[in-house]
C-alpha positions in Angstrom: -2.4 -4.3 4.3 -5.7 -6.0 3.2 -7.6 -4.4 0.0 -10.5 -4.3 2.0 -14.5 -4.1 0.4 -13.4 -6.2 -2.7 -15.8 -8.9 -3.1 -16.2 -9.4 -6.8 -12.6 -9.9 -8.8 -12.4 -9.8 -12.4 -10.5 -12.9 -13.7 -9.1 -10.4 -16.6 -7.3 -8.1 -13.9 -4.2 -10.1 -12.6 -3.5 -8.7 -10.1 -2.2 -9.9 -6.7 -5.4 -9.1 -3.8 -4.7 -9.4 -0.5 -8.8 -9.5 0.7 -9.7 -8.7 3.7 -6.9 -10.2 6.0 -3.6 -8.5 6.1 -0.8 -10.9 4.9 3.0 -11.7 6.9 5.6 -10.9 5.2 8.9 -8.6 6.5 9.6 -5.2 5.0 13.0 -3.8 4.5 12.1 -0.5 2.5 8.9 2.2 3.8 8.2 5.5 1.9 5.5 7.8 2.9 4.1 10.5 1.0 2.5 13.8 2.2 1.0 16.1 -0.4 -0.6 19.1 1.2 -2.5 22.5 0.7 -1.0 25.1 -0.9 1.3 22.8 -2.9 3.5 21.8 0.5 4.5 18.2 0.0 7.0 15.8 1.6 8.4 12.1 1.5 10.3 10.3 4.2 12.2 6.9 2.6 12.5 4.3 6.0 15.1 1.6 5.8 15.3 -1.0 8.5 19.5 -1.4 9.5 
């Protein structure tokens, strides 16, 4: 996905931005992370087959 609101980039920070437009590119491997209230938390790994 884009890194969205990022106008000004510092030459010193190498990093790889993706502004504003999301970029193609096919993913094999998801994880999603859910960190709740109370100290309930969950993460679901996705693999494509």
């Amino acid at each position: 996905p884009p890194t969205i609101n990022i106008f000004n980039q510092d030459p010193e920070c190498d990093l790889d931005y993706c502004a504003n437009t999301a970029r193609d590119m096919k993913i094999d491997i998801a994880v999603k992370n859910n960190f709740g209230f109370g100290g309930t938390n969950g993460t679901l790994v996705l693999r494509r087959v």
